[in-house]
C-alpha positions in Angstrom: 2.8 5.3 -21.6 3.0 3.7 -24.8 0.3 0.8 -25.4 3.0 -2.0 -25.8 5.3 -1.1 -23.4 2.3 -1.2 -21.1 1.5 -4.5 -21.7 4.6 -5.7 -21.6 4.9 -4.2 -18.4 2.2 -6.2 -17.1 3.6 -9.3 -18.5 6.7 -8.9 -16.1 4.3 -8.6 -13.4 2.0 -11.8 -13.9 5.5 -13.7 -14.6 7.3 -12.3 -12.0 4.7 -13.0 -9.4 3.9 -16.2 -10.9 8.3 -17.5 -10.5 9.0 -15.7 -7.1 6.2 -16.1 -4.7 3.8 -18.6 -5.5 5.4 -22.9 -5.5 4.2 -25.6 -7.4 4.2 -25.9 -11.0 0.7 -26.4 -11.4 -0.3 -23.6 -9.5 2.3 -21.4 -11.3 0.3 -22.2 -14.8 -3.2 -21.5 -13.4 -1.9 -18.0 -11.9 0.0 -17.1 -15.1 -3.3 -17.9 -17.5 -4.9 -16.7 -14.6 -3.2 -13.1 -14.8 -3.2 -13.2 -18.6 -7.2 -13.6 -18.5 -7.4 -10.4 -16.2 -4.9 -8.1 -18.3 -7.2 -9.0 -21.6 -10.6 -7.9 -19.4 -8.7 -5.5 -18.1 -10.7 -2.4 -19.9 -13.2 -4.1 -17.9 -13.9 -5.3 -14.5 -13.6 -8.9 -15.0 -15.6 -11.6 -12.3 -12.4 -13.8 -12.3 -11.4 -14.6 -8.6 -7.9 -16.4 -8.7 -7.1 -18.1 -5.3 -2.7 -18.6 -4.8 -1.1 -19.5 -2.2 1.9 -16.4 -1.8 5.1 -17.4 -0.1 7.3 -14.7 1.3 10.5 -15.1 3.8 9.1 -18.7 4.9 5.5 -17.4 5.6 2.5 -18.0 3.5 -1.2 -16.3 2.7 -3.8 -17.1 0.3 -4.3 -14.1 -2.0 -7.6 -13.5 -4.1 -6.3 -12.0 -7.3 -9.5 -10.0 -8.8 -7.4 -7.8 -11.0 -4.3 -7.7 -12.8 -2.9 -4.6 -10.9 -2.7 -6.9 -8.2 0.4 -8.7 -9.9 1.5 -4.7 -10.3 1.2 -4.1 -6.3 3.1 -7.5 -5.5 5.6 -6.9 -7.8 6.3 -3.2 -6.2 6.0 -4.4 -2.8 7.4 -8.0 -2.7 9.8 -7.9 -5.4 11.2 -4.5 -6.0 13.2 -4.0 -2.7 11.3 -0.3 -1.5 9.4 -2.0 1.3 12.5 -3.4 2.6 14.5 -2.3 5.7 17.5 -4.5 6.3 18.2 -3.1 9.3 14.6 -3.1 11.2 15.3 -6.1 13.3 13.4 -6.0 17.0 10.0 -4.8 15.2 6.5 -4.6 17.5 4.3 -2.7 16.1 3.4 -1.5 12.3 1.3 1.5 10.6 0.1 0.9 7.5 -1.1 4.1 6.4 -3.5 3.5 2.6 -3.5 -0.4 3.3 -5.7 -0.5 0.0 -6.2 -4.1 -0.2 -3.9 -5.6 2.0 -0.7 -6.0 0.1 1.6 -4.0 1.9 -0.4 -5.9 5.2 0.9 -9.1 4.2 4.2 -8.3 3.3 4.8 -6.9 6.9 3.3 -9.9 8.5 5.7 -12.1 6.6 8.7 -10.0 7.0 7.9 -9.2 10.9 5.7 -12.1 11.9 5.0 -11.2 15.7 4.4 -7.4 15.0 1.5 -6.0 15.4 -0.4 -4.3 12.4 -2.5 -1.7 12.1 -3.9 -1.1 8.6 -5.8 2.0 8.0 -7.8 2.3 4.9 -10.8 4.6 3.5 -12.3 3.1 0.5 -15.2 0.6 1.0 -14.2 -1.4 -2.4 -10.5 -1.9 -1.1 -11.9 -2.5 2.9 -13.6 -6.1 1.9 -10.1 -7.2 0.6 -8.0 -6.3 3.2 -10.6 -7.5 5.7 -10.1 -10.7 4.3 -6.2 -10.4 4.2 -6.5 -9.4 7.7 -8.1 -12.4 8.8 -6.0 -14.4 7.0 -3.0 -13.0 9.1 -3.9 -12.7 12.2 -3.0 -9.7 14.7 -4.1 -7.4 12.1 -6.3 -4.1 13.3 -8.2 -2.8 10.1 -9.2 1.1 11.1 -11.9 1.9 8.4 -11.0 5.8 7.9 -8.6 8.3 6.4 -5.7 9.9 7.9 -5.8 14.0 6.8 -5.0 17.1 8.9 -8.2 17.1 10.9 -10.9 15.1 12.2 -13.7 15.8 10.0 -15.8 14.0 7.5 -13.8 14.2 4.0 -15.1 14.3 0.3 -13.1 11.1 -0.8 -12.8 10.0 -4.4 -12.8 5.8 -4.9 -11.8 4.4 -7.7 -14.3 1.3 -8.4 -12.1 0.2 -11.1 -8.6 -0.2 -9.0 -8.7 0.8 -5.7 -4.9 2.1 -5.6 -5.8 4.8 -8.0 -8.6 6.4 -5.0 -7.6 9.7 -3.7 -8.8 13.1 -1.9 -8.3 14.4 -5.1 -10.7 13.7 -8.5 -7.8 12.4 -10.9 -10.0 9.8 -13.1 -13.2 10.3 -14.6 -14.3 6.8 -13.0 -14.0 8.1 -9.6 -16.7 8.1 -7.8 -17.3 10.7 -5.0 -18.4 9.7 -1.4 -17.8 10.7 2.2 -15.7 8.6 4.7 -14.4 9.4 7.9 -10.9 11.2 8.5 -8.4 11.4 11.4 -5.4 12.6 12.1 -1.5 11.2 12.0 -0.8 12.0 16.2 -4.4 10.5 16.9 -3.7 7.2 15.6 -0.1 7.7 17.1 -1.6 8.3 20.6 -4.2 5.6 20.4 -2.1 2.9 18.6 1.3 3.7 19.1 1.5 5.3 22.4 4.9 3.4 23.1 6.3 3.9 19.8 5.8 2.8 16.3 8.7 0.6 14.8 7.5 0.7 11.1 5.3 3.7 9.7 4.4 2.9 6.0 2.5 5.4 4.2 1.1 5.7 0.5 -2.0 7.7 0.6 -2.5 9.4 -3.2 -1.3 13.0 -2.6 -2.7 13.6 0.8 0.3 13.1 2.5 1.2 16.8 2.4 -2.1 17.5 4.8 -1.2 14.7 6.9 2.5 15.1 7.6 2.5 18.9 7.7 -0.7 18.6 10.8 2.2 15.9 12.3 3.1 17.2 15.7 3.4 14.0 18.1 6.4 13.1 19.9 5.8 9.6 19.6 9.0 8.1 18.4 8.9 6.1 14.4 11.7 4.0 13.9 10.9 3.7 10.4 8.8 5.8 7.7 8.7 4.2 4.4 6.4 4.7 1.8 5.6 6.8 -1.5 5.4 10.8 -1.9 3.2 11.9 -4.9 5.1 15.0 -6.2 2.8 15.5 -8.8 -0.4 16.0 -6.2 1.1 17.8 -3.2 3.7 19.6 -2.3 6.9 17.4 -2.4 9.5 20.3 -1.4 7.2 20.6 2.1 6.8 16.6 2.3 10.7 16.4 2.0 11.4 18.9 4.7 8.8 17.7 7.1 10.9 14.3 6.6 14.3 15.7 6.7 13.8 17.4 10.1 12.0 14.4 12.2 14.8 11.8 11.0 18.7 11.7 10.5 18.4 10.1 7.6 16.1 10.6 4.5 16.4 9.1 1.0 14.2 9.1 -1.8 14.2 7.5 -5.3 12.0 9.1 -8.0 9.7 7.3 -10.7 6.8 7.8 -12.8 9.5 10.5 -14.7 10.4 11.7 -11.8 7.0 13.4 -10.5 6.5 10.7 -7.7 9.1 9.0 -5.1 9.7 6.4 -2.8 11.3 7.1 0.1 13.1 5.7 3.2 13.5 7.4 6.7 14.9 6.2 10.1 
């Protein structure tokens, strides 16, 4: 991407976080030079930690911004509409499949505020954020492993840098390679969701191919929502696994088309 159009990219972010879910002009004009600060150390991992209050739907949670891909991950999940299911109304219980640092989390508690959440995440860097998310919450059920196509231990690659970019896969040279613990989709399904799962959310770099394609419950989702990542699985099999477990699939591409988000019920 070119270098201005990135950072004006990242403008939109700080300033569309900044107008749409934080009150209070005063608050407003420490996040915004807040978010500014982190996008110049941004080559860098800066020791900035930016306390807001976000407000979402009438609900409310204080957010630790450490980096300014957290405006990105707000901005995709509050703001941009491809979390959203108008029609999930009676909703009890939630997967949230890559949690990362507790974004998604929070956006489901404020959307769905008597579910209950279950927020599955590998990474240890992106585990202390959403731990603390969690507890901000309330009824949240942070599961510190992977979901793949077998229970096994699984080379993992986390990104120490931004946790959203760590993957089974080695797709940055700052990666750094560890060794976390790995379950499987109708595991979690059985021990969490043994009455059904109303929301299934999942956004897990690439391994979703393994992990839908191992998929063999009959546990009933309501709701799958999340990203496929054409460009490091399979997409054609990820589609079809999708296409024949729900009546109706859509997807919208980005990222030029190589990645999707997608929408199934």
């Amino acid at each position: 991407m070119n270098f201005f159009l990135r950072i004006g990219n990242r403008l939109k972010w700080i300033a569309n976080v900044c107008s749409h879910l934080t009150i209070g002009y005063g608050d407003r004009i420490r996040l915004f030079l807040g978010g500014i600060w982190l996008l110049l150390n941004d080559s860098g991992k800066s020791t900035l930690r930016l306390k807001s209050e976000i407000i979402h739907n009438g609900q409310s949670c204080i957010f630790e911004f450490r980096d300014v891909g957290d405006f990105g991950l707000l901005n995709e999940i509050f703001l941009a509409d491809n979390y959203t299911l108008p029609k999930a109304e009676q909703v009890n219980v939630i997967f949230d499949i890559g949690a990362n640092i507790g974004i998604s989390t929070m956006f489901f508690r404020m959307c769905y505020p008597k579910a209950t959440i279950h927020s599955f995440e590998p990474d240890p860097n992106n585990l202390s954020r959403l731990h603390s998310v969690a507890n901000e919450l309330g009824n949240v059920h942070v599961h510190e492993f992977a979901l793949w196509h077998e229970e096994t231990q699984l080379t993992f690659f986390a990104d120490p840098h931004r946790g959203s970019s760590s993957s089974t896969q080695k797709i940055r040279d700052r990666q750094e390679k560890i060794e976390v613990n790995s379950t499987t989709l109708d595991t979690i399904l059985n021990k969490y969701g043994s009455n059904g799962v109303d929301i299934l959310k999942i956004d897990i770099e690439g391994a979703e191919e393994k992990v839908l394609s191992a998929w063999k419950s009959k546990i009933p989702v309501k709701f799958m929502i999340g990203e496929i990542h054409g460009d490091l699985c399979d997409q054609d099999v990820v589609f079809e696994i999708l296409e024949s477990r729900f009546s109706n699939f859509s997807k919208i591409p980005f990222n030029d088309g190589n990645r999707f988000y997608f929408t199934a019920e």
